[in-house]
N, CA and C atoms as a LAMMPS dump frame, in Angstrom:
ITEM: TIMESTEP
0
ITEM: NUMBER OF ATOMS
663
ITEM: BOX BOUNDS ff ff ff
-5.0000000000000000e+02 5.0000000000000000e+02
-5.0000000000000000e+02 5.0000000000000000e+02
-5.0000000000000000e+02 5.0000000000000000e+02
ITEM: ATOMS id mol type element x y z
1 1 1 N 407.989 38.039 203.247
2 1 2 C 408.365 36.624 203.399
3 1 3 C 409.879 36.514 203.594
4 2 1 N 410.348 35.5 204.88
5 2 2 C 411.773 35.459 204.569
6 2 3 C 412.568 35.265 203.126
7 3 1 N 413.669 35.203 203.116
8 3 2 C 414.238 34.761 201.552
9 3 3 C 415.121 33.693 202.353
10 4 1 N 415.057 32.638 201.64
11 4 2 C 415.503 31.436 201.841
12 4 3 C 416.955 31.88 203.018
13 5 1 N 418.11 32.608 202.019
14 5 2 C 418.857 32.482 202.539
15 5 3 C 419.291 33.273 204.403
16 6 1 N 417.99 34.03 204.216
17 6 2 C 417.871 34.415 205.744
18 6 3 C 417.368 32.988 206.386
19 7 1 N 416.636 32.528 206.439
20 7 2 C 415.852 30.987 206.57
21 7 3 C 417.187 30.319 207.118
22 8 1 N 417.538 30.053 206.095
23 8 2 C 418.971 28.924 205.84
24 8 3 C 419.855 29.352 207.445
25 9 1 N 420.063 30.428 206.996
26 9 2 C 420.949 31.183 207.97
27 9 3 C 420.474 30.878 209.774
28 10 1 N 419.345 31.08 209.779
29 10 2 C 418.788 30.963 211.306
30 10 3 C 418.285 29.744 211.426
31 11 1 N 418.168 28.553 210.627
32 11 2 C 418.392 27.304 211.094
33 11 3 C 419.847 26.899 212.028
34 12 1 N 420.524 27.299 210.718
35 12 2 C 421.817 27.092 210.868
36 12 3 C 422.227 27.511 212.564
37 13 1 N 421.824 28.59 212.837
38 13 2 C 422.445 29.342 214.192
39 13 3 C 421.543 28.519 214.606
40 14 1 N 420.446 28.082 215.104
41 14 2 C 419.775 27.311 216.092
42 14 3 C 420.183 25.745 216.193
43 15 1 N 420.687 25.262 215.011
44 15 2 C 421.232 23.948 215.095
45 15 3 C 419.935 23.078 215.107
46 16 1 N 419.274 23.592 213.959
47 16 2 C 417.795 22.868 213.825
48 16 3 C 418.693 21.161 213.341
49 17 1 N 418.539 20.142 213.785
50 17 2 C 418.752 19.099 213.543
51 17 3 C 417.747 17.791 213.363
52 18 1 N 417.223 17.314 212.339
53 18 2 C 416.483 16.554 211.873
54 18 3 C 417.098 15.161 211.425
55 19 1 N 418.296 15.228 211.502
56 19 2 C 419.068 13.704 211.196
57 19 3 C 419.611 13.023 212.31
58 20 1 N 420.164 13.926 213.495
59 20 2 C 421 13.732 214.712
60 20 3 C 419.946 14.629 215.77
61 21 1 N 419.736 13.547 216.768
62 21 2 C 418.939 14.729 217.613
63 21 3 C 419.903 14.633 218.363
64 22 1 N 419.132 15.786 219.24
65 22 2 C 420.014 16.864 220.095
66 22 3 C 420.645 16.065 221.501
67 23 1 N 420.344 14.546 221.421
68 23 2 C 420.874 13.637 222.42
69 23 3 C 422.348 12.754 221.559
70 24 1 N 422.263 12.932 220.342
71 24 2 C 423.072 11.978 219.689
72 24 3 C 424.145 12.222 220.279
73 25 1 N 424.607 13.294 220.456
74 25 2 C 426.375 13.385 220.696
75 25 3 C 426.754 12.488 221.809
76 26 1 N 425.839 13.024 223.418
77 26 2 C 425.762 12.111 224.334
78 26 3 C 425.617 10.493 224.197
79 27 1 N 424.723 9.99 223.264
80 27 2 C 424.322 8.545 223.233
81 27 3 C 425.483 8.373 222.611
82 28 1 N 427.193 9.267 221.795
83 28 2 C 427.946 8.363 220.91
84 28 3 C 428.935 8.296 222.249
85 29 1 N 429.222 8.227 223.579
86 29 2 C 429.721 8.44 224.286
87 29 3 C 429.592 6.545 224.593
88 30 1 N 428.952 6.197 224.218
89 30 2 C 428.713 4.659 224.466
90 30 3 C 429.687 4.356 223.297
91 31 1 N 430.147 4.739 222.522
92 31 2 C 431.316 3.982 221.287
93 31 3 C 432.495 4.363 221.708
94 32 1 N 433.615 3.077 221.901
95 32 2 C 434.811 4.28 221.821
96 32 3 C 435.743 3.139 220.476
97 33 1 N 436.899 4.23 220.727
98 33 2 C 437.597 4.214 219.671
99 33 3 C 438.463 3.176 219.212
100 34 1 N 439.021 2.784 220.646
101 34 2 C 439.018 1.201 220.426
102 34 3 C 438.943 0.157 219.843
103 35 1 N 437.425 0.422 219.884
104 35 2 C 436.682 -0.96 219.548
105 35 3 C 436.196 -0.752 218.41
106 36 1 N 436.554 0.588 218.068
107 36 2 C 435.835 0.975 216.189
108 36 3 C 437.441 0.706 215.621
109 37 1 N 438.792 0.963 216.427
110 37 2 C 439.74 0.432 215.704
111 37 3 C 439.511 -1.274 214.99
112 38 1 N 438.995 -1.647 215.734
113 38 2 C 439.689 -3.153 215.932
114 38 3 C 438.263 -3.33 214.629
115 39 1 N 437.334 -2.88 214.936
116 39 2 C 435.471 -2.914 213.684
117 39 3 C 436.359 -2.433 212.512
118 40 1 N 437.43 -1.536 212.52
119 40 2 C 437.57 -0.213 210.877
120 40 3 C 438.482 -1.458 209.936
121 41 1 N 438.392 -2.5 209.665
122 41 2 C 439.194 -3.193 208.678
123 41 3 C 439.028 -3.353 207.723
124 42 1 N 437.338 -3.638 207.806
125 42 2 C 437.17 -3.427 206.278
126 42 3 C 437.113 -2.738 205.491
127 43 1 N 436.594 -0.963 206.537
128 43 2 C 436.481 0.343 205.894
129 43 3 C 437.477 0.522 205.483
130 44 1 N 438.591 0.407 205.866
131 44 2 C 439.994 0.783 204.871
132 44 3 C 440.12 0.242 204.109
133 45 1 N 439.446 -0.456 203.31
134 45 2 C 439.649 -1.023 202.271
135 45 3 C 439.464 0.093 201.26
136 46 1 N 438.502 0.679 201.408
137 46 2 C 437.535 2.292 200.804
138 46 3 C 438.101 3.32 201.292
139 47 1 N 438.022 3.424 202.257
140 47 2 C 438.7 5.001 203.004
141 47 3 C 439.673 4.905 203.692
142 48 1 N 440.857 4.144 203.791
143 48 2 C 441.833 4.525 203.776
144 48 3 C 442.461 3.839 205.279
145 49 1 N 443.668 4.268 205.705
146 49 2 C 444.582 3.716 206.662
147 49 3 C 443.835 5.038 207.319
148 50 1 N 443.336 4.703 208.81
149 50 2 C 442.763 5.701 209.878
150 50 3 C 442.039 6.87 209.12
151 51 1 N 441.094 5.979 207.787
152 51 2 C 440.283 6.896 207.47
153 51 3 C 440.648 8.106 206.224
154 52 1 N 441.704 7.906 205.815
155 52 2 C 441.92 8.967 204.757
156 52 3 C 442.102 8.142 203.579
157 53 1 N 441.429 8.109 202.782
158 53 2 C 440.94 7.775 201.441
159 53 3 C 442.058 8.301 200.754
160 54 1 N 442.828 7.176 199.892
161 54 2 C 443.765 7.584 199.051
162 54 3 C 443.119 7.591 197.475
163 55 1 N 441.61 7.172 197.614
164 55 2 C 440.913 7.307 195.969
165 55 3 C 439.872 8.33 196.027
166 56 1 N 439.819 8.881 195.217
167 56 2 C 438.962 10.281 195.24
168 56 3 C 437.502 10.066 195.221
169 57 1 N 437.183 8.641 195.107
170 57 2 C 435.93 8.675 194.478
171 57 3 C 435.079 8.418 195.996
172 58 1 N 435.817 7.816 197.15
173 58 2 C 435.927 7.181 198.186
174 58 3 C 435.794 8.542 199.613
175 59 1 N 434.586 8.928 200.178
176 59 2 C 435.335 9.938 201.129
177 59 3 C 436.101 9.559 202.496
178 60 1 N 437.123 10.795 202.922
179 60 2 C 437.565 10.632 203.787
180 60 3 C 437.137 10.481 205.209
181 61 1 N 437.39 10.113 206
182 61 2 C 436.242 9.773 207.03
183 61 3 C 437.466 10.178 208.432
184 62 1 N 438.134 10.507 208.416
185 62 2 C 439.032 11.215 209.261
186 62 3 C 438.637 12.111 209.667
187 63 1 N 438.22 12.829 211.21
188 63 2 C 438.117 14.155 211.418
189 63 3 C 437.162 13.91 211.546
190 64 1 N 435.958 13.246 210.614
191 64 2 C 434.257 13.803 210.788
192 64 3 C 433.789 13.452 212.178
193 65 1 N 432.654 14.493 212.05
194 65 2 C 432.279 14.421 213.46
195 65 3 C 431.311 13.085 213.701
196 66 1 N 431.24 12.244 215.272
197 66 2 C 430.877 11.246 215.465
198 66 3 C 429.19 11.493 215.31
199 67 1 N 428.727 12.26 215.175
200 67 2 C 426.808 12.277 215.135
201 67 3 C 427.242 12.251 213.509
202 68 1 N 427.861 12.429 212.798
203 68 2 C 427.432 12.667 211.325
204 68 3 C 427.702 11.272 211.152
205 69 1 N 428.826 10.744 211.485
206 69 2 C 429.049 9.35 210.665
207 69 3 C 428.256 8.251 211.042
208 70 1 N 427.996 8.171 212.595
209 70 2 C 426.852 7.8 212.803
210 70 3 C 425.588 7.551 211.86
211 71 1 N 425.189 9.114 211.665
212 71 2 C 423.755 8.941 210.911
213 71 3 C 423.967 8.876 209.645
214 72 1 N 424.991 8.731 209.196
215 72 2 C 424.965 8.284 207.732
216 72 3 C 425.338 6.562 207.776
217 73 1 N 425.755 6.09 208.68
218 73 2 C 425.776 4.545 208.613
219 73 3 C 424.33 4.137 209.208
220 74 1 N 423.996 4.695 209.718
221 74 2 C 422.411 4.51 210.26
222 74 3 C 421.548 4.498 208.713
223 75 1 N 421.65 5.94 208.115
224 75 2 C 420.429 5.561 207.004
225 75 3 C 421.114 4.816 205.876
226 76 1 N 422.162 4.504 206.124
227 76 2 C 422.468 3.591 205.001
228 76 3 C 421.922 2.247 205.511
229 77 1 N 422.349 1.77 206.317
230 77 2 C 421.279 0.62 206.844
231 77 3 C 420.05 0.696 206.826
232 78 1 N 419.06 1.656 206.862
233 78 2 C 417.71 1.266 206.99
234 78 3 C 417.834 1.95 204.986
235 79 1 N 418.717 1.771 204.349
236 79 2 C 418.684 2.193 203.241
237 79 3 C 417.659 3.035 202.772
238 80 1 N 417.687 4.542 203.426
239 80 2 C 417.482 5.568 203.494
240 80 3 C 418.397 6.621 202.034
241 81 1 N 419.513 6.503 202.076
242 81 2 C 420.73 6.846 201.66
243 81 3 C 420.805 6.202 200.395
244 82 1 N 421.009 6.87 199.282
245 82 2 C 421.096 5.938 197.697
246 82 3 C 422.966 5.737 198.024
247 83 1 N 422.689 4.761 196.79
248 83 2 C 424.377 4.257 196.782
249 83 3 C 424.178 3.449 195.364
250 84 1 N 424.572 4.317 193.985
251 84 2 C 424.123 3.615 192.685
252 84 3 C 424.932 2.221 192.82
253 85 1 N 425.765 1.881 193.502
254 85 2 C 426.851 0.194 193.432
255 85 3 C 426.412 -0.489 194.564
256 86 1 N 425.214 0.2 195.26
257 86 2 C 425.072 -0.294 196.544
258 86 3 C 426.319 -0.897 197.58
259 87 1 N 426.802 -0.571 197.594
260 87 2 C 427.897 -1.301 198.593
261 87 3 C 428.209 -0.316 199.811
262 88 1 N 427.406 0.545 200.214
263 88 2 C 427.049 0.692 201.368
264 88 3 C 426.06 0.735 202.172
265 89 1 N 425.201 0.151 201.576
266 89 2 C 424.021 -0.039 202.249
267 89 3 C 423.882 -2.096 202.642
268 90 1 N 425.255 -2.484 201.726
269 90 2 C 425.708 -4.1 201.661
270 90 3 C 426.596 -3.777 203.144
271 91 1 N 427.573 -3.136 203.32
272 91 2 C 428.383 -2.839 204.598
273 91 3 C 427.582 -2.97 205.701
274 92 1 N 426.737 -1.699 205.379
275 92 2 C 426.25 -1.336 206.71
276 92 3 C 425.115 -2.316 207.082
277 93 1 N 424.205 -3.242 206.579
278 93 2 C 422.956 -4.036 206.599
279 93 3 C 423.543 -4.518 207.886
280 94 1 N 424.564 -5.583 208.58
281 94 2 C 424.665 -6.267 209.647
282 94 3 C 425.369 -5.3 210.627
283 95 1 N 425.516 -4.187 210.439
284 95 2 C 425.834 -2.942 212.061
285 95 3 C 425.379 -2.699 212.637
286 96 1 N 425.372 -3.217 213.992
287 96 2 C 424.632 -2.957 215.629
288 96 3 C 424.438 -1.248 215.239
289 97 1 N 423.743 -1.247 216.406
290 97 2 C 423.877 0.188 217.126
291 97 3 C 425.631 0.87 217.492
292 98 1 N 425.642 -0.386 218.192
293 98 2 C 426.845 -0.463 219.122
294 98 3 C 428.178 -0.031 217.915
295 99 1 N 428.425 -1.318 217.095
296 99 2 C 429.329 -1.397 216.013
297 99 3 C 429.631 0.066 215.358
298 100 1 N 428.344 0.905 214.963
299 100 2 C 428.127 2.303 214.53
300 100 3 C 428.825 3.254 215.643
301 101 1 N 428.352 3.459 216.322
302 101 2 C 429.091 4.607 217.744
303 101 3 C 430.392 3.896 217.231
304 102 1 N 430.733 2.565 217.808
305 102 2 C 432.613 2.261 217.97
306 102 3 C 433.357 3.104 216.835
307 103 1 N 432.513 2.768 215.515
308 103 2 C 433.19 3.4 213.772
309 103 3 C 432.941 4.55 214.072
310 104 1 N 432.135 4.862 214.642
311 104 2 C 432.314 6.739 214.341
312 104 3 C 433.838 7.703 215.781
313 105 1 N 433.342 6.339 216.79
314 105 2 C 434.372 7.609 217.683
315 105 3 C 435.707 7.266 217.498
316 106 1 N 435.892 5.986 216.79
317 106 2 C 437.046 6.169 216.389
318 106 3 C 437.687 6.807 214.999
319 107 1 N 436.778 6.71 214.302
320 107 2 C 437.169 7.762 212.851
321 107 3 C 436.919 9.087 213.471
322 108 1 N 436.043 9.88 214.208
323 108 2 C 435.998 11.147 214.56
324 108 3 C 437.367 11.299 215.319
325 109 1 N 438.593 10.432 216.039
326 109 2 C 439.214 10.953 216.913
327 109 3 C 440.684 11.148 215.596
328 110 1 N 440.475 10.314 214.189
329 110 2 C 441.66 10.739 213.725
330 110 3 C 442.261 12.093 212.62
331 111 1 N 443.719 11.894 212.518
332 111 2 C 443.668 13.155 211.94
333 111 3 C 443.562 13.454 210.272
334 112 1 N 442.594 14.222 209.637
335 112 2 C 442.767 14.949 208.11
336 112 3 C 443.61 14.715 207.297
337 113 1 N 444.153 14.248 206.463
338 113 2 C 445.158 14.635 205.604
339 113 3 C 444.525 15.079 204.403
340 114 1 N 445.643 14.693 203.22
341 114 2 C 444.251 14.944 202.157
342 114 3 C 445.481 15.785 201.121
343 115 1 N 444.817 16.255 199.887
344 115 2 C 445.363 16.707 198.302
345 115 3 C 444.909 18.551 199.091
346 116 1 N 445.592 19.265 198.155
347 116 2 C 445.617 20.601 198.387
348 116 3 C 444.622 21.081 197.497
349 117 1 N 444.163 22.55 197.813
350 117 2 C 443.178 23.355 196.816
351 117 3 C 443.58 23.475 195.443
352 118 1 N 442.817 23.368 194.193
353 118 2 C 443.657 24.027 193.4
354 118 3 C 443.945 25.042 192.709
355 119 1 N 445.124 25.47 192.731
356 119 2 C 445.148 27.318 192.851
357 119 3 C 444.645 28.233 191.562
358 120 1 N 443.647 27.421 191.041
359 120 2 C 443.155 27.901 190.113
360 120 3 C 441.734 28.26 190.199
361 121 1 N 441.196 27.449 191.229
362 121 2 C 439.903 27.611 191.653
363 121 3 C 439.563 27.977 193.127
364 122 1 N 440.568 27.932 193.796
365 122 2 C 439.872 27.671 195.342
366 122 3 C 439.717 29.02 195.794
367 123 1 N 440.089 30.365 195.126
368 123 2 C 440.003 31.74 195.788
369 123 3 C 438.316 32.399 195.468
370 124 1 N 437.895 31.531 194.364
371 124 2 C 436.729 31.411 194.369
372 124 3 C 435.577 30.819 195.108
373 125 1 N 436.199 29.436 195.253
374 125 2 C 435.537 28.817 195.904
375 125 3 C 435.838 29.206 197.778
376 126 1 N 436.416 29.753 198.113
377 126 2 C 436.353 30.399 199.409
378 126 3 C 435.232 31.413 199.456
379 127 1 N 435.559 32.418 198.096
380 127 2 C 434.261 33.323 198.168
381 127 3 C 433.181 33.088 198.923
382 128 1 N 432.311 32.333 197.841
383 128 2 C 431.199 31.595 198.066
384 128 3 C 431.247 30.74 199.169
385 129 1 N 432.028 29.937 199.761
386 129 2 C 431.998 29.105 201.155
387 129 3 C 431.767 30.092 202.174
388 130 1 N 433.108 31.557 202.562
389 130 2 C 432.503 32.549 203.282
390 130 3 C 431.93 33.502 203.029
391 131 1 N 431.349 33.757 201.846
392 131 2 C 429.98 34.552 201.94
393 131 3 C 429.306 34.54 201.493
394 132 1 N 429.008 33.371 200.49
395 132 2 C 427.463 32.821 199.982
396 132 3 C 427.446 33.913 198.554
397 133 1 N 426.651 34.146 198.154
398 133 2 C 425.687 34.552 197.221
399 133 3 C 424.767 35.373 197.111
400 134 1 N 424.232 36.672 197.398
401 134 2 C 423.298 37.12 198.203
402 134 3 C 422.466 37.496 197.009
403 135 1 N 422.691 38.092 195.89
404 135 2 C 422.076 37.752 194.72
405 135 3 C 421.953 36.753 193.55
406 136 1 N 421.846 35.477 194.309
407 136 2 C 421.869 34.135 193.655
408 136 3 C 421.152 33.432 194.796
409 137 1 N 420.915 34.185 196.425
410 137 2 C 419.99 33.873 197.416
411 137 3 C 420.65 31.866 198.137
412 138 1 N 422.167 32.416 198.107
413 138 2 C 422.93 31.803 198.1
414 138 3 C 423.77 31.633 199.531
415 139 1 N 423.314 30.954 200.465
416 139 2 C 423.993 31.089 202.041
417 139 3 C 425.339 30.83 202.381
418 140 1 N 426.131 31.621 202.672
419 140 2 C 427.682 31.042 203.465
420 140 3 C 427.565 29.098 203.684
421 141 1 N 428.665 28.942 203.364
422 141 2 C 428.581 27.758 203.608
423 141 3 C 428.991 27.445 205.058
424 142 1 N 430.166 28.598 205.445
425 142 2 C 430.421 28.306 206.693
426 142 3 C 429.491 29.048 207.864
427 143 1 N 428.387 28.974 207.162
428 143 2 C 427.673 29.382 208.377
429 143 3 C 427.16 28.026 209.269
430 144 1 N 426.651 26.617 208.06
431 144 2 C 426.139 25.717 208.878
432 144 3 C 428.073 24.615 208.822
433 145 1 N 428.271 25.067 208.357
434 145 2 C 429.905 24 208.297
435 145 3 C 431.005 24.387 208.962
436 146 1 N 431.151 25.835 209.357
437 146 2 C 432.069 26.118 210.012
438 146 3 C 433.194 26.972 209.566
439 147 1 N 433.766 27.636 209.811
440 147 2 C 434.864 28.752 208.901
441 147 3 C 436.421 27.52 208.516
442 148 1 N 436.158 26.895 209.385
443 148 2 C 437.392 26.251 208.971
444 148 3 C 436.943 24.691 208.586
445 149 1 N 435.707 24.346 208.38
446 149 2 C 435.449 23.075 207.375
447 149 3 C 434.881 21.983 208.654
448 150 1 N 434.79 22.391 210.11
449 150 2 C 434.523 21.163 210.865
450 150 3 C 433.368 20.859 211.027
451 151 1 N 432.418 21.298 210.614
452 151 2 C 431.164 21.08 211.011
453 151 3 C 430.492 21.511 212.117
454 152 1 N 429.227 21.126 212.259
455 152 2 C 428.528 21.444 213.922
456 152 3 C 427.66 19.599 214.23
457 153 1 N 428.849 19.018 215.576
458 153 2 C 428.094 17.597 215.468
459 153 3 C 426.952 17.954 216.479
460 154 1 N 426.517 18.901 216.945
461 154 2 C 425.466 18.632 217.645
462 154 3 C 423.879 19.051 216.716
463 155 1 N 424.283 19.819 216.216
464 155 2 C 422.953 20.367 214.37
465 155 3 C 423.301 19.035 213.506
466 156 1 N 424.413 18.471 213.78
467 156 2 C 424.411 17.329 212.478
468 156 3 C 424.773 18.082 211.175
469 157 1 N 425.357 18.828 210.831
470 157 2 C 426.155 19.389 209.662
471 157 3 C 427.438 18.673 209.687
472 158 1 N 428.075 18.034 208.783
473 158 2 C 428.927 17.425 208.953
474 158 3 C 430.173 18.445 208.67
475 159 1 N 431.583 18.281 208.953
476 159 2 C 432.832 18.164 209.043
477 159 3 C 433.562 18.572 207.139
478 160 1 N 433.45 19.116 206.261
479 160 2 C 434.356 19.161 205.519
480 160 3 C 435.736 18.919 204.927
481 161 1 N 436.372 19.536 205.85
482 161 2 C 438.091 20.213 205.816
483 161 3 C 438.712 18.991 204.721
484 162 1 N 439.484 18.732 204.507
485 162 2 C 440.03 17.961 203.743
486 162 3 C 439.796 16.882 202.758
487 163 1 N 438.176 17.024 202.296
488 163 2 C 437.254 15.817 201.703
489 163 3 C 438.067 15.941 200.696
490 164 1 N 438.134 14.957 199.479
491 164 2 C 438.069 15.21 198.231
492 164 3 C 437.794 15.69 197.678
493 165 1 N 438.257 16.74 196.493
494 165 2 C 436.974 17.639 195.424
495 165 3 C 436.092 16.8 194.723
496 166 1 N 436.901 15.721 194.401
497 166 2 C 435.705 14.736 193.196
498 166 3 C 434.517 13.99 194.244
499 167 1 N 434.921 13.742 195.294
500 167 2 C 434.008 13.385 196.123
501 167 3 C 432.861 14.241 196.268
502 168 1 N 433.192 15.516 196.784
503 168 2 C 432.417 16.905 197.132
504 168 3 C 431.271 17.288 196.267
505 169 1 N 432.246 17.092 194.69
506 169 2 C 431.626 17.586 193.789
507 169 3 C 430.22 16.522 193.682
508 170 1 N 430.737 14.815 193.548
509 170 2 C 429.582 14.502 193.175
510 170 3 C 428.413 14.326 194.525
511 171 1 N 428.584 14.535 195.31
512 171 2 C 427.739 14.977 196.577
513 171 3 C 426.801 15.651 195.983
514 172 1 N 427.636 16.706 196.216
515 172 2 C 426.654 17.697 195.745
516 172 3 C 425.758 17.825 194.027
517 173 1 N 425.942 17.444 193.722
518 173 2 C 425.667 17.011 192.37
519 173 3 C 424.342 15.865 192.62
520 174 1 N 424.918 15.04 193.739
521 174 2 C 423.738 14.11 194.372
522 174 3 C 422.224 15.059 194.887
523 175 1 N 422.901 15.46 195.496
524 175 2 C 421.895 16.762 196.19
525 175 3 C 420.949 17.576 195.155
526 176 1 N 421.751 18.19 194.031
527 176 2 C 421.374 18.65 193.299
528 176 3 C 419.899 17.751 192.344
529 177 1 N 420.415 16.686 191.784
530 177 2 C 419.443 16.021 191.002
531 177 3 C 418.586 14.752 191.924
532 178 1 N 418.546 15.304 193.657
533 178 2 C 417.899 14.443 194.116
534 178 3 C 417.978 12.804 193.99
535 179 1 N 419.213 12.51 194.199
536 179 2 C 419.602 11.104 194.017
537 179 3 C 420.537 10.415 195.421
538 180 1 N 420.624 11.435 196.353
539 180 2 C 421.107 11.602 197.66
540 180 3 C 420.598 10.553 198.615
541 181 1 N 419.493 11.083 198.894
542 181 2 C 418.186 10.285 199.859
543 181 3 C 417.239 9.567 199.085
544 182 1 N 416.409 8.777 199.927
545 182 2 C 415.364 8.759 199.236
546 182 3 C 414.616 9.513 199.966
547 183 1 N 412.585 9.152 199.764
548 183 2 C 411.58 10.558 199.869
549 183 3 C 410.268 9.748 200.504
550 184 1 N 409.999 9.763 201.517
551 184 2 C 408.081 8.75 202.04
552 184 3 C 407.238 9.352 200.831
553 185 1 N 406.328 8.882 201.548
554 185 2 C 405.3 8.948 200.692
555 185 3 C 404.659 10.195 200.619
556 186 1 N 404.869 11.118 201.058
557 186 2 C 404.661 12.906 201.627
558 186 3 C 405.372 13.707 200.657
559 187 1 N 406.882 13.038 200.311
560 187 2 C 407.621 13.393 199.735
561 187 3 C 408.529 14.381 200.168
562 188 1 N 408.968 13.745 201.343
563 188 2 C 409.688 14.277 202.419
564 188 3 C 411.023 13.471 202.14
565 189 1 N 412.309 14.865 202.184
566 189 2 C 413.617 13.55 201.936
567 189 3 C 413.355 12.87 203.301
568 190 1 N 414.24 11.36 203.095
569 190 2 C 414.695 10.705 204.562
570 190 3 C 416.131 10.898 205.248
571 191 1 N 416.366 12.322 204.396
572 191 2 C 417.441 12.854 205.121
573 191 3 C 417.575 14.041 206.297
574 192 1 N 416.012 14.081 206.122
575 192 2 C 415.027 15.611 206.69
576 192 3 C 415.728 16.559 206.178
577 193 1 N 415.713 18.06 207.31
578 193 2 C 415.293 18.765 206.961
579 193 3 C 416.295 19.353 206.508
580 194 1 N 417.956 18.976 207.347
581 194 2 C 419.274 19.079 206.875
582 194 3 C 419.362 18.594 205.207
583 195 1 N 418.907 17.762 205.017
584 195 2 C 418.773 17.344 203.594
585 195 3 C 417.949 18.239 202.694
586 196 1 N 417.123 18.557 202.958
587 196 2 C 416.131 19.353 202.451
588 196 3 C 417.12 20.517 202.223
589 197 1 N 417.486 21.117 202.609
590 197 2 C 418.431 22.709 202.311
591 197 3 C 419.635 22.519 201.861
592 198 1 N 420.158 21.092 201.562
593 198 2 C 421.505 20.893 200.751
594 198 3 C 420.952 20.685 199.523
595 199 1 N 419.075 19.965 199.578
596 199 2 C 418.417 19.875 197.731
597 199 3 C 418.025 21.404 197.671
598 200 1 N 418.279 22.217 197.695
599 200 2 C 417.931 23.583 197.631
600 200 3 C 418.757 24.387 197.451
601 201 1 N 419.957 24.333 198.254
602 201 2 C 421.322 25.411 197.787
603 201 3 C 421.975 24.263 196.617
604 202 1 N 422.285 23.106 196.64
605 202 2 C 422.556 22.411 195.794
606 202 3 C 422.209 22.778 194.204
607 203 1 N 421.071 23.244 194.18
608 203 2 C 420.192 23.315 192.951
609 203 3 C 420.309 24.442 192.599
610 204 1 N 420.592 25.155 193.036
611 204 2 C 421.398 26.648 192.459
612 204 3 C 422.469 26.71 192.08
613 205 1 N 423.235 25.988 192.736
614 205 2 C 425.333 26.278 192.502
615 205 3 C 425.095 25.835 190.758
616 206 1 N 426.054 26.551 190.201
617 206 2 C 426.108 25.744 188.864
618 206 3 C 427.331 24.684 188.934
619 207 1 N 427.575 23.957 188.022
620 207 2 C 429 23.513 187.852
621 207 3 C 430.409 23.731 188.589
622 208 1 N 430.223 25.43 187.547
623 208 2 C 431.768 25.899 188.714
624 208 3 C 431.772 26.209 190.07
625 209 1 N 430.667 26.23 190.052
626 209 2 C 430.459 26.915 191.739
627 209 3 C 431.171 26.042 192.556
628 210 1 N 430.189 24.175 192.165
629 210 2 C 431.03 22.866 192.754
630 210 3 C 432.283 22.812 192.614
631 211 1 N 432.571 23.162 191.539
632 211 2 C 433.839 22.704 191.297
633 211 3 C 435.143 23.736 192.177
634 212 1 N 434.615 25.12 192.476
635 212 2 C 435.201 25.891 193.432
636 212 3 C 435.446 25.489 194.826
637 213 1 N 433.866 25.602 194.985
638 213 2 C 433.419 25.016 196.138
639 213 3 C 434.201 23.446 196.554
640 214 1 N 434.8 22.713 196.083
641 214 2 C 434.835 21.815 196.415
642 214 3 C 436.869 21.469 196.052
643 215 1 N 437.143 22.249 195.511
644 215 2 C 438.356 23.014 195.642
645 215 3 C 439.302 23.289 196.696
646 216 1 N 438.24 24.152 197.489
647 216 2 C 438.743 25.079 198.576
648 216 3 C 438.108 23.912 200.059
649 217 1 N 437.226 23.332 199.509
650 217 2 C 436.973 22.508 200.984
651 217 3 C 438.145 20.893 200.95
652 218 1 N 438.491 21.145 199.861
653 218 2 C 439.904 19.973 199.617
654 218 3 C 441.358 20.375 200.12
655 219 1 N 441.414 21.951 200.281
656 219 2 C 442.645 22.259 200.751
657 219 3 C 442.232 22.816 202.536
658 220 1 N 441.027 22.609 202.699
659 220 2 C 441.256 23.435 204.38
660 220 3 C 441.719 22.071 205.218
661 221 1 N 442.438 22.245 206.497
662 221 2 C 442.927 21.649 207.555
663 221 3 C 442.363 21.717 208.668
């Protein structure tokens, strides 16, 4: 039988995508940046002047790629996506199609900033980002994210590099205790299948792992 993290691994290289199909990138070619400037006023209220979140709790939205932000304002609208204060699934309820592409190609076109690793944890947390775990059945992270934190927008893996750690951490922490997505009636996340393998490596990392892990994805550029 495969072992997960071979699994994990050859999704990853095929760019199996279950959140963003394999047309999304093309269909965000209808948003431009523009017109997501002139839409992003209220988002800075949360994430920041052109997207960089000066509160940790808040992610940065600078850099990410336009299919990810997309489909996360997408299932937050069909409130797919938990949000314990709800106030993004309150945002997103009145966003066109249209409105979504504009916010994403213009947050995808700006630049990263962000807090540094901290040098107490992040040589660890690189470990594990480039080379996983292999007896903990534990996959590179940059295999589906990228060696340097950008993601893959056409698989729909999102963008890293400069998130917050406290952000990161409770992500993943989301992931972990299944509080991320919600699940149909099958008991299928509604994040598919990309979701499905972040509740799975999620649920292994312990504590420090996040807290490494999320370290070292706070200081990349």
């Amino acid at each position: 039988m495969m072992s997960m993290m071979r699994r994990i691994g050859l999704m990853c290289v095929i760019g199996l995508s279950p959140v963003v199909s394999p047309m999304a990138p093309m269909a965000m070619a209808a948003g431009t940046a523009e017109a997501g400037a002139t839409k992003s006023g209220t988002c800075v209220a949360c994430h920041g002047a052109n997207g960089n979140s000066t509160n940790e709790q808040w992610p940065s939205l600078a850099g990410q790629n336009a299919a990810y932000i997309k489909s996360q304002l997408k299932a937050f609208h069909d409130k797919a996506r938990l949000d314990s204060l709800n106030l993004m699934p309150a945002m997103a309820a009145n966003l066109s199609d249209q409105d979504m592409d504009d916010l994403a190609a213009y947050f995808a076109l700006q630049t990263p900033t962000g807090l540094e690793a901290d040098p107490s944890y992040w040589q660890a947390g690189a470990q594990l980002y480039r080379g996983g775990d292999r007896g903990r059945n534990i996959p590179a992270c940059m295999a589906c994210h990228g060696p340097v934190g950008r993601g893959n927008p056409a698989a729909g893996y999102p963008a890293l590099r400069a998130q917050h750690a406290v952000y990161t951490i409770k992500q993943l922490t989301d992931y972990a205790s299944d509080k991320r997505y919600t699940r149909n009636d099958k008991g299928d996340s509604s994040g598919g299948p990309n979701a499905e393998i972040m509740h799975t490596i999620a649920g292994i990392l312990t504590p420090e792992d996040m807290r490494n892990l999320a370290s070292y994805v706070q200081g990349m550029r």
